[in-house]
PDBQT receptor file of N, H, CA, C and O in Angstrom, charges set to zero:
ATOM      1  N   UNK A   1       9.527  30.495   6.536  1.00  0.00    +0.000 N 
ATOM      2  CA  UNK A   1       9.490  29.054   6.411  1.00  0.00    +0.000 C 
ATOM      3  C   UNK A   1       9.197  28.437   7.789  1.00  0.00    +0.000 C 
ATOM      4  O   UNK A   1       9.518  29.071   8.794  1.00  0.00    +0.000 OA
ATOM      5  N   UNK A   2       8.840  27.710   7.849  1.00  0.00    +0.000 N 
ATOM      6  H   UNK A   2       8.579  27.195   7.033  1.00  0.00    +0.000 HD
ATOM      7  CA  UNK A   2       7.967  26.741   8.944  1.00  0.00    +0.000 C 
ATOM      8  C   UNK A   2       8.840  25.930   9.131  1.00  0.00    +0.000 C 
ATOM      9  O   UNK A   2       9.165  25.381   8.078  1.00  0.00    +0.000 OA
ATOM     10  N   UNK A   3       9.588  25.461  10.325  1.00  0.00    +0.000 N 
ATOM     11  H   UNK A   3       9.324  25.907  11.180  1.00  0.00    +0.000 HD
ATOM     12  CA  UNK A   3      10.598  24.455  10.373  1.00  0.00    +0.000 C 
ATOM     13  C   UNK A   3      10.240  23.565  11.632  1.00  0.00    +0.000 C 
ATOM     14  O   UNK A   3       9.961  24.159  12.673  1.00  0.00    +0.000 OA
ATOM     15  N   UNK A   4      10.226  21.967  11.604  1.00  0.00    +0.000 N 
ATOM     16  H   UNK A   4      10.452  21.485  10.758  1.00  0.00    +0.000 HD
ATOM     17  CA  UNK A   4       9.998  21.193  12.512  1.00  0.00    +0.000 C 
ATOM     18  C   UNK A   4      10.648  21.736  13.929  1.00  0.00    +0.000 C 
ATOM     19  O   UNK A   4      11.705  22.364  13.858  1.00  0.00    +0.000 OA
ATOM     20  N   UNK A   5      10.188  21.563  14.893  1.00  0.00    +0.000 N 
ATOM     21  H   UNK A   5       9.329  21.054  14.950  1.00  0.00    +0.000 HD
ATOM     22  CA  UNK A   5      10.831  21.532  16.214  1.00  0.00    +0.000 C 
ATOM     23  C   UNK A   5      11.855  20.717  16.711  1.00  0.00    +0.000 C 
ATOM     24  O   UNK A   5      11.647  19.637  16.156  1.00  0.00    +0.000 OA
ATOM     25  N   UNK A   6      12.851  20.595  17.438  1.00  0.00    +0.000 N 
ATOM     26  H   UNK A   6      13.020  21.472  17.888  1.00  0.00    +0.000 HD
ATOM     27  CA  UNK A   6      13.529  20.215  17.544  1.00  0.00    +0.000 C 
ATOM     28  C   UNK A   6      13.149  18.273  17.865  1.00  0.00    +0.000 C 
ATOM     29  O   UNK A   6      13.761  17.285  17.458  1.00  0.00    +0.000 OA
ATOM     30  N   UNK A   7      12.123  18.364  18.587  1.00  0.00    +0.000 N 
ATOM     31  H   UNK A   7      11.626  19.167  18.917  1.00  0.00    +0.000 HD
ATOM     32  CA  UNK A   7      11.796  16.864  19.157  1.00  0.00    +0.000 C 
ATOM     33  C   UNK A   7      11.282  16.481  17.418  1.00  0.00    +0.000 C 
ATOM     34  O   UNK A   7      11.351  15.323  17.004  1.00  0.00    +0.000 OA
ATOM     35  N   UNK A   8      11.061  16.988  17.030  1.00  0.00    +0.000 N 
ATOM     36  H   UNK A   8      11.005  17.928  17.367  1.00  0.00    +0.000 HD
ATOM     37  CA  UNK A   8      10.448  16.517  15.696  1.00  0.00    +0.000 C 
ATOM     38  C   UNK A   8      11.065  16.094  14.198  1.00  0.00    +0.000 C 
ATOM     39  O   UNK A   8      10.830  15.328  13.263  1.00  0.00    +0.000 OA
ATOM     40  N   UNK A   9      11.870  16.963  14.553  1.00  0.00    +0.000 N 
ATOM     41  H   UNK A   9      12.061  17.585  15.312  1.00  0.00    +0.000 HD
ATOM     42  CA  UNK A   9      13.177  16.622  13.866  1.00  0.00    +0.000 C 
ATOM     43  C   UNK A   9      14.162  15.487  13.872  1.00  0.00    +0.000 C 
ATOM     44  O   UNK A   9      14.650  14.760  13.007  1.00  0.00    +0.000 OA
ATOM     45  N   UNK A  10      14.301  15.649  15.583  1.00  0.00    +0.000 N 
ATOM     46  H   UNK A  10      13.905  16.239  16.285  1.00  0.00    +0.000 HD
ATOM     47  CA  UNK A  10      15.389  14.397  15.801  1.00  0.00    +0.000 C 
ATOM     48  C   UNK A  10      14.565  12.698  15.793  1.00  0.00    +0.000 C 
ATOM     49  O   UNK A  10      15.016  11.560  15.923  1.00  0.00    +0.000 OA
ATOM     50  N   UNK A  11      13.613  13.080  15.642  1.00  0.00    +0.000 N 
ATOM     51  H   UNK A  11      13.247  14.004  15.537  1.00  0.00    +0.000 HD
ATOM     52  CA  UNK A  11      12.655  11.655  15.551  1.00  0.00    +0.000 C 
ATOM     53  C   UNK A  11      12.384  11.050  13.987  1.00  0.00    +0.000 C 
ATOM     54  O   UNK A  11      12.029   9.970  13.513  1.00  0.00    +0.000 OA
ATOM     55  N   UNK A  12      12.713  12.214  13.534  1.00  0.00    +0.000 N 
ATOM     56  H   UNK A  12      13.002  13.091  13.919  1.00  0.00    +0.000 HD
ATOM     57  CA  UNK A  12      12.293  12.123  11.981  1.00  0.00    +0.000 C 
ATOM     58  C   UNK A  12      14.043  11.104  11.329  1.00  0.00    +0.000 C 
ATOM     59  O   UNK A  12      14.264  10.021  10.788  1.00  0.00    +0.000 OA
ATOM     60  N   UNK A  13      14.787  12.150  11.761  1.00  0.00    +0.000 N 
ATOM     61  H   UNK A  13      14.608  13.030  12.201  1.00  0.00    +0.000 HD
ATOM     62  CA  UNK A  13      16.235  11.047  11.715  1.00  0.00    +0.000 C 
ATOM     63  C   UNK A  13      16.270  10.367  12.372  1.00  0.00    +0.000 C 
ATOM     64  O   UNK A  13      16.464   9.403  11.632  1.00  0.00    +0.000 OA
ATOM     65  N   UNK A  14      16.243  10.017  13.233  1.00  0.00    +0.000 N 
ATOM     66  H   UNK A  14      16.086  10.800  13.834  1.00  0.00    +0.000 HD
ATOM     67  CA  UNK A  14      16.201   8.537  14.120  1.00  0.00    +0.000 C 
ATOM     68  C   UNK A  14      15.550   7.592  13.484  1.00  0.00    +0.000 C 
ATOM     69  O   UNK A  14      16.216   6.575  13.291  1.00  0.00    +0.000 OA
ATOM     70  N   UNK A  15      14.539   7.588  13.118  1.00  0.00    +0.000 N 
ATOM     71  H   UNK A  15      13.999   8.415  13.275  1.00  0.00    +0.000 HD
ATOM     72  CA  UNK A  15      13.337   6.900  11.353  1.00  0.00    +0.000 C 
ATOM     73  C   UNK A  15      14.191   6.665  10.426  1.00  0.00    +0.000 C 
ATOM     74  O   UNK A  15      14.218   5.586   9.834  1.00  0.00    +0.000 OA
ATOM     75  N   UNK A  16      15.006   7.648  10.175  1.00  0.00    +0.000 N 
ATOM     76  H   UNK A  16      14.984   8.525  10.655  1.00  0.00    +0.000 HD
ATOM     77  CA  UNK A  16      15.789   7.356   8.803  1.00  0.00    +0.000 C 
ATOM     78  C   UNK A  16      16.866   6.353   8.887  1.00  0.00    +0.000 C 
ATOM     79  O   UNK A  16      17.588   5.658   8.171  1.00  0.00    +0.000 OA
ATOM     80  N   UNK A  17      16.607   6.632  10.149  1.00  0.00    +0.000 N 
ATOM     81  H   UNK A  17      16.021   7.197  10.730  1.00  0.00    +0.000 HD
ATOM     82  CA  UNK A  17      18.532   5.457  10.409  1.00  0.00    +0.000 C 
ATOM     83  C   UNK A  17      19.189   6.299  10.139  1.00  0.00    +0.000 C 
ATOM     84  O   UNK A  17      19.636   5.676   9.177  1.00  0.00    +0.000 OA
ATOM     85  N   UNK A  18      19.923   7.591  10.068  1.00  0.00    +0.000 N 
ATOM     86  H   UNK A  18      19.560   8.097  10.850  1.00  0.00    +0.000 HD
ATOM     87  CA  UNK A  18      20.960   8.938  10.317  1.00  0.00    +0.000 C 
ATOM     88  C   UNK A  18      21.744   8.479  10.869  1.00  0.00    +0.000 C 
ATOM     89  O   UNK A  18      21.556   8.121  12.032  1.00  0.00    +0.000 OA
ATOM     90  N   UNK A  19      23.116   8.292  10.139  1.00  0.00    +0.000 N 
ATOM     91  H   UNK A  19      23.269   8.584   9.194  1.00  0.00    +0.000 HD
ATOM     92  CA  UNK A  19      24.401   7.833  11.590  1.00  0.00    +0.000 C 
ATOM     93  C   UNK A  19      25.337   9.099  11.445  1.00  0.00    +0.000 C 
ATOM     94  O   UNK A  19      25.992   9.235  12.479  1.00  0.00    +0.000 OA
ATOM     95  N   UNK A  20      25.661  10.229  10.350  1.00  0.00    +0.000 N 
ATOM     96  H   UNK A  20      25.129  10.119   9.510  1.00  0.00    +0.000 HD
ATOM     97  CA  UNK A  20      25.947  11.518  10.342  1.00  0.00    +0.000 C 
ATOM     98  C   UNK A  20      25.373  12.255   9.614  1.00  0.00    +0.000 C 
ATOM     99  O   UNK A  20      24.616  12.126   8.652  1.00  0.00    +0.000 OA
ATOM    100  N   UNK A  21      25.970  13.369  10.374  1.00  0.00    +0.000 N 
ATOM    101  H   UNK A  21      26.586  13.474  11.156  1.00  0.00    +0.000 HD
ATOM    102  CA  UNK A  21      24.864  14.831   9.454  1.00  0.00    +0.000 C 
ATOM    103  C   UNK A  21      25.963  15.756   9.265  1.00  0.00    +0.000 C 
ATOM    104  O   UNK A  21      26.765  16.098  10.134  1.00  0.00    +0.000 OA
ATOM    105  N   UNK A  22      25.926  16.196   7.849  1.00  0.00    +0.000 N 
ATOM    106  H   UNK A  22      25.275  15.917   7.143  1.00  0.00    +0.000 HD
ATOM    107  CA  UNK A  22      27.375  17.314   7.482  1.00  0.00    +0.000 C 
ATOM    108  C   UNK A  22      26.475  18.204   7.271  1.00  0.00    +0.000 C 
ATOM    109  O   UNK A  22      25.374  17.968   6.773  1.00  0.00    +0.000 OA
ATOM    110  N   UNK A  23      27.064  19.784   7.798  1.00  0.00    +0.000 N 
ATOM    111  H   UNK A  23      27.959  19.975   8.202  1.00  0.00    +0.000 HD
ATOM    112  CA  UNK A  23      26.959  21.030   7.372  1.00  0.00    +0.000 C 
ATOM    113  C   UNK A  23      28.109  21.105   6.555  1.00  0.00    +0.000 C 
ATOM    114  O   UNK A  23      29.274  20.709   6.593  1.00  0.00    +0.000 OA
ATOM    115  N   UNK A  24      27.094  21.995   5.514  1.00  0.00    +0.000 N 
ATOM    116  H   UNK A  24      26.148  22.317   5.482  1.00  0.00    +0.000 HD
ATOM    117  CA  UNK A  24      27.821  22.145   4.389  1.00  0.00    +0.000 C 
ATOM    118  C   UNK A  24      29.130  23.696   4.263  1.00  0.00    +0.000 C 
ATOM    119  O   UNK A  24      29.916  24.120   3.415  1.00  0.00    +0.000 OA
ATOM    120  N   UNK A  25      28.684  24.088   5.706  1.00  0.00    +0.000 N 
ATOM    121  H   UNK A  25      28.045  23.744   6.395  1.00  0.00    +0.000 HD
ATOM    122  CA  UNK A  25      29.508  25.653   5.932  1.00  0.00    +0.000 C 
ATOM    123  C   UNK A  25      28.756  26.768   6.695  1.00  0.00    +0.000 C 
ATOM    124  O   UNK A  25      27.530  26.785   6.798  1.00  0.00    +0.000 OA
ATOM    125  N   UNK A  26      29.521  27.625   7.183  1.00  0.00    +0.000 N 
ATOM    126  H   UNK A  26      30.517  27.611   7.100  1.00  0.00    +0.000 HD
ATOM    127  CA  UNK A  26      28.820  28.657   7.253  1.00  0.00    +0.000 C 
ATOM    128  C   UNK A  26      27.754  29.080   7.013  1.00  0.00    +0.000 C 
ATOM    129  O   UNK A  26      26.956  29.029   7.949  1.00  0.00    +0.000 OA
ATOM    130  N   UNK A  27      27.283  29.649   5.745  1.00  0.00    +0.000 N 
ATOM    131  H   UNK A  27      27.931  29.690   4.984  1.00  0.00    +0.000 HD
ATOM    132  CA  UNK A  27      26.370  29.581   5.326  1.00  0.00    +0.000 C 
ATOM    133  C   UNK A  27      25.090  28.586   4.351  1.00  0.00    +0.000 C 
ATOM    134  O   UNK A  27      24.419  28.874   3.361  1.00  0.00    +0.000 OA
ATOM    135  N   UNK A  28      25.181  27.404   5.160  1.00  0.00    +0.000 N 
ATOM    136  H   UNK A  28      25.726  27.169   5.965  1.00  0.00    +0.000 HD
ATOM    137  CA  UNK A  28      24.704  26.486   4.726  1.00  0.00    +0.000 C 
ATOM    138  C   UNK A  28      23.095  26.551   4.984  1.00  0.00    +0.000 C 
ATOM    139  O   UNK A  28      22.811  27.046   6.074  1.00  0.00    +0.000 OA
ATOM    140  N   UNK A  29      22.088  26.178   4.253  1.00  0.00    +0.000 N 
ATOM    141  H   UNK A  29      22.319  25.776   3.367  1.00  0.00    +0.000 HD
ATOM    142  CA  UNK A  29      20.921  25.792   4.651  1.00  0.00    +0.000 C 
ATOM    143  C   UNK A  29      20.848  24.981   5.678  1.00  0.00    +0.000 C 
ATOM    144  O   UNK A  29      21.735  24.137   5.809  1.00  0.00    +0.000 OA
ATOM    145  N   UNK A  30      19.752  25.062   6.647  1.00  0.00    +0.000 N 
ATOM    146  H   UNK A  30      19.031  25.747   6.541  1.00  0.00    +0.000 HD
ATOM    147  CA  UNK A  30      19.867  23.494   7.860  1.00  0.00    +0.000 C 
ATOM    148  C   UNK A  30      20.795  24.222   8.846  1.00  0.00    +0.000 C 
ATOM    149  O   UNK A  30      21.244  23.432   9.677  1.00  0.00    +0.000 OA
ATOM    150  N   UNK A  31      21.196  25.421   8.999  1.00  0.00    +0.000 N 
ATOM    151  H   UNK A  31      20.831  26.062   8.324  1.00  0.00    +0.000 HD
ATOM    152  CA  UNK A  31      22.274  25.712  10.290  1.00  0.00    +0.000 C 
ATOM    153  C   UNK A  31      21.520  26.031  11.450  1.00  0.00    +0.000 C 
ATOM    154  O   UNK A  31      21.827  25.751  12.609  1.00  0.00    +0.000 OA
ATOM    155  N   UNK A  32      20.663  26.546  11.115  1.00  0.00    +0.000 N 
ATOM    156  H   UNK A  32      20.414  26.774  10.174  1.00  0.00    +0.000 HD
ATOM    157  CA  UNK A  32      19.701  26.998  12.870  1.00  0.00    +0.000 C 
ATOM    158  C   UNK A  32      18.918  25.854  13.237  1.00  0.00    +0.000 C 
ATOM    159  O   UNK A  32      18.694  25.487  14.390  1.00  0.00    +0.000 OA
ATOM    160  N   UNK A  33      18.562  25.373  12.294  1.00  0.00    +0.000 N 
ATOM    161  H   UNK A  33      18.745  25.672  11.357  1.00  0.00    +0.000 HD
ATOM    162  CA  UNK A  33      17.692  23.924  12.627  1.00  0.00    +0.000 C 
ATOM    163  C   UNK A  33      18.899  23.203  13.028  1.00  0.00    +0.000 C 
ATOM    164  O   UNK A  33      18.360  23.039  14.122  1.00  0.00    +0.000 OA
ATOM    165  N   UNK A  34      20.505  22.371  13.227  1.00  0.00    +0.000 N 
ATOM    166  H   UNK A  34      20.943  22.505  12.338  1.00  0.00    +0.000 HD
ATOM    167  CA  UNK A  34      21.051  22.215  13.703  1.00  0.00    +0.000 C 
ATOM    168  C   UNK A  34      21.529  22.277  14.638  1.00  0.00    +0.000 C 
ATOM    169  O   UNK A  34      21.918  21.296  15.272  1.00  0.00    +0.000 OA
ATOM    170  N   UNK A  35      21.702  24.144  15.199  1.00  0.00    +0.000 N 
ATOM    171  H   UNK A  35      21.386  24.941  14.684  1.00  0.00    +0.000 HD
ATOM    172  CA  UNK A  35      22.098  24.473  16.053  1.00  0.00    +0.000 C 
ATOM    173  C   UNK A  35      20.705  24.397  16.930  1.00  0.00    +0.000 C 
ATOM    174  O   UNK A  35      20.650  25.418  17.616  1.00  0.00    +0.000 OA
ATOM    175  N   UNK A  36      20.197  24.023  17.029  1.00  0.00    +0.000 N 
ATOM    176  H   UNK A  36      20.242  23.194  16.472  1.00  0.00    +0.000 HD
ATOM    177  CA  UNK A  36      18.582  24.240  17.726  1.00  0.00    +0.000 C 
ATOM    178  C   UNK A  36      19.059  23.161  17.984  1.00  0.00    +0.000 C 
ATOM    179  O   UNK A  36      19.526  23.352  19.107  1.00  0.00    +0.000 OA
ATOM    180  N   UNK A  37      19.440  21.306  17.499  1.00  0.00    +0.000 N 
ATOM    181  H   UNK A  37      19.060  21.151  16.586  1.00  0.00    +0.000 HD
ATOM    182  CA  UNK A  37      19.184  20.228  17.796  1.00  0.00    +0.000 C 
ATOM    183  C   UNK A  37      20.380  20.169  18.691  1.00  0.00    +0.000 C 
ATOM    184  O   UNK A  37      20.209  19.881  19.876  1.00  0.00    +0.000 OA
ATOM    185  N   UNK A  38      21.365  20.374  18.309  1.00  0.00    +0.000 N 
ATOM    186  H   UNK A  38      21.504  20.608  17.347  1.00  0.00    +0.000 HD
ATOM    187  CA  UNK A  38      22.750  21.108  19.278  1.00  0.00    +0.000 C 
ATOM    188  C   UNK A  38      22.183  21.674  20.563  1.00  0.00    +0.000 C 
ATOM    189  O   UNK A  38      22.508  21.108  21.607  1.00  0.00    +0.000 OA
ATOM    190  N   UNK A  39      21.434  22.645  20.611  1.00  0.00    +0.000 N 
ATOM    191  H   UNK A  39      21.170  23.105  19.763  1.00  0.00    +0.000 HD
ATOM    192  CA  UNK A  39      21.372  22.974  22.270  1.00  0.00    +0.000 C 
ATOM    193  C   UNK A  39      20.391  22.349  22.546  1.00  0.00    +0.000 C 
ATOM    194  O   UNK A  39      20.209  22.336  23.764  1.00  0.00    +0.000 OA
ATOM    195  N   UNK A  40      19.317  21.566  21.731  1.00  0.00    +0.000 N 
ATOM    196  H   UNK A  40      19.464  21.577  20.742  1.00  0.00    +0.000 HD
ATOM    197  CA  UNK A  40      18.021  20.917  22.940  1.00  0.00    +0.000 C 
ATOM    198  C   UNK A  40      18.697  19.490  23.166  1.00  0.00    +0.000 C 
ATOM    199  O   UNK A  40      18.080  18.842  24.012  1.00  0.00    +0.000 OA
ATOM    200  N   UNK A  41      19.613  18.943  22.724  1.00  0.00    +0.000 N 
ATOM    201  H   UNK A  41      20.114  19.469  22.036  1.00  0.00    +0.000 HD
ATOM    202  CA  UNK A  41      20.270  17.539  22.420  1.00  0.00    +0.000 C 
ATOM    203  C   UNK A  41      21.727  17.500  22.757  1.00  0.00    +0.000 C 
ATOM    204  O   UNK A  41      22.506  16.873  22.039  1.00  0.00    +0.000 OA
ATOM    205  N   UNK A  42      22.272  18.386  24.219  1.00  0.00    +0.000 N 
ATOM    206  H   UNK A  42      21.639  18.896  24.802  1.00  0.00    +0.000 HD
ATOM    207  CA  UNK A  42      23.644  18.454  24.062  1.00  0.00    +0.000 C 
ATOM    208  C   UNK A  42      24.502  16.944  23.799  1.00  0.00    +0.000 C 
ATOM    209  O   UNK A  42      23.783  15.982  24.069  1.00  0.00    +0.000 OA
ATOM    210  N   UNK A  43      25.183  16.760  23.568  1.00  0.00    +0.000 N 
ATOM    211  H   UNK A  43      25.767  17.542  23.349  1.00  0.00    +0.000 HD
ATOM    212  CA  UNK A  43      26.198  15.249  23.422  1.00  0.00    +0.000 C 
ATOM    213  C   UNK A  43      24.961  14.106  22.052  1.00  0.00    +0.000 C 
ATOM    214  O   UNK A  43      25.301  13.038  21.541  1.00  0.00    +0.000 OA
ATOM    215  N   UNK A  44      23.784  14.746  21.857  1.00  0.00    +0.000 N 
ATOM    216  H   UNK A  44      23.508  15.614  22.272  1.00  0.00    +0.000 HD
ATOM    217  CA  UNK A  44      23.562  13.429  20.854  1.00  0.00    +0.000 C 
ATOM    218  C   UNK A  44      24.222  13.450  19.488  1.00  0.00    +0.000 C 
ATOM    219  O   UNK A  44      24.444  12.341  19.003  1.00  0.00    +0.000 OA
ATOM    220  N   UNK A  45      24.605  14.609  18.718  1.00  0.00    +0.000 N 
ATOM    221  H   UNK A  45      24.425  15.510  19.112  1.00  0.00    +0.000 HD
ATOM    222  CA  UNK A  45      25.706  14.838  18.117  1.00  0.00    +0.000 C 
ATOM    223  C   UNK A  45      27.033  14.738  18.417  1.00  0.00    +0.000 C 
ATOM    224  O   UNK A  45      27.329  15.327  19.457  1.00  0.00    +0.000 OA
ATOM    225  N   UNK A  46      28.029  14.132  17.796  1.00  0.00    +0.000 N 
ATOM    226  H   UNK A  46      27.789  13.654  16.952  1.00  0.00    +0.000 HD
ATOM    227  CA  UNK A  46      29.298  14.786  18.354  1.00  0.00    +0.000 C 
ATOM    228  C   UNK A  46      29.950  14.920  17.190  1.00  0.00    +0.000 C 
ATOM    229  O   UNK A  46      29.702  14.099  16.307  1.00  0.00    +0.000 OA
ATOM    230  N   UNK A  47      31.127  16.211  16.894  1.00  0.00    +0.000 N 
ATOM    231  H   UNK A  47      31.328  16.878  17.611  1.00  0.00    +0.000 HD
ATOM    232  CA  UNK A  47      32.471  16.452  15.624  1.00  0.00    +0.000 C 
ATOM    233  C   UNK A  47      32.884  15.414  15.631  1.00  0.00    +0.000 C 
ATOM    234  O   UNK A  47      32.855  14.707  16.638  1.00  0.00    +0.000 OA
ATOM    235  N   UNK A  48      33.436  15.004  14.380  1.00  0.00    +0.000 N 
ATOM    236  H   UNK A  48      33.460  15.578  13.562  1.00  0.00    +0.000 HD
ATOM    237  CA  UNK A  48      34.099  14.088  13.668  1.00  0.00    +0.000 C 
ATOM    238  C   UNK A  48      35.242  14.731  12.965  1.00  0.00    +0.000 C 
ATOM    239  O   UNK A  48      36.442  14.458  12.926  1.00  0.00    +0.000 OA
ATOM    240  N   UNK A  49      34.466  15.730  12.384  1.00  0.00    +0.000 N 
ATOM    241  H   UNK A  49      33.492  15.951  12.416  1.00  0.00    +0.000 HD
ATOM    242  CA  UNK A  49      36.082  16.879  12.103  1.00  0.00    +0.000 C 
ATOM    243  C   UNK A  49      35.222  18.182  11.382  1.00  0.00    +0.000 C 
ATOM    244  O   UNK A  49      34.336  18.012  10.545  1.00  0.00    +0.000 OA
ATOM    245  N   UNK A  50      35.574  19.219  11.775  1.00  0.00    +0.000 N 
ATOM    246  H   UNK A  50      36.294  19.358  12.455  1.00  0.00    +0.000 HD
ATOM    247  CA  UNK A  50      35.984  20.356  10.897  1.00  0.00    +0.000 C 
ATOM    248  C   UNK A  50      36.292  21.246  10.698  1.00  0.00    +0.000 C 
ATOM    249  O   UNK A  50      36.516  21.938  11.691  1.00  0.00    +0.000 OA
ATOM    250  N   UNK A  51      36.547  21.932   9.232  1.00  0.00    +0.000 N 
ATOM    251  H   UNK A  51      36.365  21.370   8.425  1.00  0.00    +0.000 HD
ATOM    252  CA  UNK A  51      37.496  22.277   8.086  1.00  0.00    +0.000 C 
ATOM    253  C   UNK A  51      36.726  23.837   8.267  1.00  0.00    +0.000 C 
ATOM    254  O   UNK A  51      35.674  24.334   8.668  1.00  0.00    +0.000 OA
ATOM    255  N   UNK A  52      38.034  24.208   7.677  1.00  0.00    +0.000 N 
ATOM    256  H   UNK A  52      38.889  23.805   7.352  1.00  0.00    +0.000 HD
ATOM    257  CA  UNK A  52      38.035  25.971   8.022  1.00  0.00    +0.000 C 
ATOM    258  C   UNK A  52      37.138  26.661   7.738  1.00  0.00    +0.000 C 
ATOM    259  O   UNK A  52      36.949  27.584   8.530  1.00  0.00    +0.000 OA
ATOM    260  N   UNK A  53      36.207  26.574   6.563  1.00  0.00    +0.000 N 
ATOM    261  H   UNK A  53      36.360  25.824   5.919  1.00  0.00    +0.000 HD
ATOM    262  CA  UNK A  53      35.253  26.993   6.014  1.00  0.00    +0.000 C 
ATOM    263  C   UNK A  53      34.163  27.196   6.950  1.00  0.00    +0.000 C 
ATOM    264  O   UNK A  53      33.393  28.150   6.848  1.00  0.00    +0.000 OA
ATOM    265  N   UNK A  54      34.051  25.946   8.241  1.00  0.00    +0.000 N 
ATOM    266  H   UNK A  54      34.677  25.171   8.324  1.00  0.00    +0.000 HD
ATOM    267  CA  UNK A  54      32.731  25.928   8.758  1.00  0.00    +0.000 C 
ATOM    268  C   UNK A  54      32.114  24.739   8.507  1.00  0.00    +0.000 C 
ATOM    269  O   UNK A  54      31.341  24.360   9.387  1.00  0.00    +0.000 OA
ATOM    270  N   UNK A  55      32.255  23.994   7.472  1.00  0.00    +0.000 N 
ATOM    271  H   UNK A  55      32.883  24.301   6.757  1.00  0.00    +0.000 HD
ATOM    272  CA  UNK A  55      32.062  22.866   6.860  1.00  0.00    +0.000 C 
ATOM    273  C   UNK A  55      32.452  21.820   8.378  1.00  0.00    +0.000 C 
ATOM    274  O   UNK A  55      33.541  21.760   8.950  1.00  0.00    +0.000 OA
ATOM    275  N   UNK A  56      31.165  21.081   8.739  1.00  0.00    +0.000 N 
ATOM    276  H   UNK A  56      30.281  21.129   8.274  1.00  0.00    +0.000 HD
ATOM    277  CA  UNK A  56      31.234  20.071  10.119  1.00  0.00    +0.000 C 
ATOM    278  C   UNK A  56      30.869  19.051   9.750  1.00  0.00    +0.000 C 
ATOM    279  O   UNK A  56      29.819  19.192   9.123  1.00  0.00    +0.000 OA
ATOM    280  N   UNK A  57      31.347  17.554   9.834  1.00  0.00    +0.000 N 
ATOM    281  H   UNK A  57      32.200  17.439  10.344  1.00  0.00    +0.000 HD
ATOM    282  CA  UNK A  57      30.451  16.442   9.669  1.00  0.00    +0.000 C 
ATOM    283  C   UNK A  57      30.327  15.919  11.389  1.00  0.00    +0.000 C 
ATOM    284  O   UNK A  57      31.302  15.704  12.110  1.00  0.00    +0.000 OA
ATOM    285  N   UNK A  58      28.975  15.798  11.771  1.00  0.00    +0.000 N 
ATOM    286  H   UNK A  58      28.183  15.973  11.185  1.00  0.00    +0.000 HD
ATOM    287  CA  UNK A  58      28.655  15.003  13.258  1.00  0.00    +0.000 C 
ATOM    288  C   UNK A  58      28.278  13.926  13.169  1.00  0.00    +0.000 C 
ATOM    289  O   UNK A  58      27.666  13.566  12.163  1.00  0.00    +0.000 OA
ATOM    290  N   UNK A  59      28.623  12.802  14.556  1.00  0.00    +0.000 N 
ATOM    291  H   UNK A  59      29.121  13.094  15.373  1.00  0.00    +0.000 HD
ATOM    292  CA  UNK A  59      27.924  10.993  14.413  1.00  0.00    +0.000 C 
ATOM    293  C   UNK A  59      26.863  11.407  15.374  1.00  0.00    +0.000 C 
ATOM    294  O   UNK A  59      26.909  12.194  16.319  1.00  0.00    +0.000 OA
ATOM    295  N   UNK A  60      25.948  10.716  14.918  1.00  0.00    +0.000 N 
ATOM    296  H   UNK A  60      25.911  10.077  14.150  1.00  0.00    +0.000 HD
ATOM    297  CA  UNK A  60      24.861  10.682  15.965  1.00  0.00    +0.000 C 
ATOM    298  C   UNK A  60      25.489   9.669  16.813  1.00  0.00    +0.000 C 
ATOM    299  O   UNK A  60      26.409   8.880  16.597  1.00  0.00    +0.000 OA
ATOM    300  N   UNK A  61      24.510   9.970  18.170  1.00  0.00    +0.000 N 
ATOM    301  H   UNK A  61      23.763  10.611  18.345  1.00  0.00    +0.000 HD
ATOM    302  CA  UNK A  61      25.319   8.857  19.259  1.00  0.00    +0.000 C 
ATOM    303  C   UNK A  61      24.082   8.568  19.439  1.00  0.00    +0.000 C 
ATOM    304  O   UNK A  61      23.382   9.546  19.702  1.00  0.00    +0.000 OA
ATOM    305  N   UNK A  62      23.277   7.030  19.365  1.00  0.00    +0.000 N 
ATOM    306  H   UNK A  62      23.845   6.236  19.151  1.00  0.00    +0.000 HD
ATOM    307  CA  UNK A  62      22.326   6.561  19.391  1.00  0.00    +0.000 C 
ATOM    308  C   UNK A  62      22.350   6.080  21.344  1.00  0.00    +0.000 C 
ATOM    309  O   UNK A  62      23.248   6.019  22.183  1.00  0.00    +0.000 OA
ATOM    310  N   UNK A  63      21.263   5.899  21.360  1.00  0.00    +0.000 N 
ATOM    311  H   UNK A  63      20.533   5.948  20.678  1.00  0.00    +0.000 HD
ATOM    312  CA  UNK A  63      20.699   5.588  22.781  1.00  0.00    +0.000 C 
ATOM    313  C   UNK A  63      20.971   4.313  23.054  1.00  0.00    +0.000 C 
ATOM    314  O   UNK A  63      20.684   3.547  22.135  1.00  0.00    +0.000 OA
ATOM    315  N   UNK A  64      21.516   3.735  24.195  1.00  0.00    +0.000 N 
ATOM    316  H   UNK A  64      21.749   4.357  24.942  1.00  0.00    +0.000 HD
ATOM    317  CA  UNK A  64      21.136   2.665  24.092  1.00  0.00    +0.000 C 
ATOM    318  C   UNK A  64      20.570   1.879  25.091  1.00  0.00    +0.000 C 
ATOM    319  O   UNK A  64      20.201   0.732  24.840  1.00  0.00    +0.000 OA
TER     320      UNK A  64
């Protein structure tokens, strides 16, 4: 599968108006594409909380 790049991605939510993004767990679809936006984007995400499973909801922290 072919997956946007990280700059490409985070532009695409920023468009959407995105104010959080939940992983759904561990083995969730969307985890490497996450963790990709996680290390090219340290602090533009931040936890909000999570649950044992793996299960994360993050706020975007918009620019200002």
């Amino acid at each position: 599968m072919i997956e946007p790049p990280p700059p490409v991605h985070r532009a695409y939510l920023e468009r959407q108006g995105v104010t959080h993004v939940l992983l759904a767990g561990n083995q969730a679809d969307g985890k490497e594409e996450l963790e990709r936006l996680l290390a090219t984007y340290p602090g533009w995400l931040g936890i909000v909380r999570r649950w044992p499973d793996g299960a994360t909801i993050f706020v975007v922290h918009r620019a200002r």
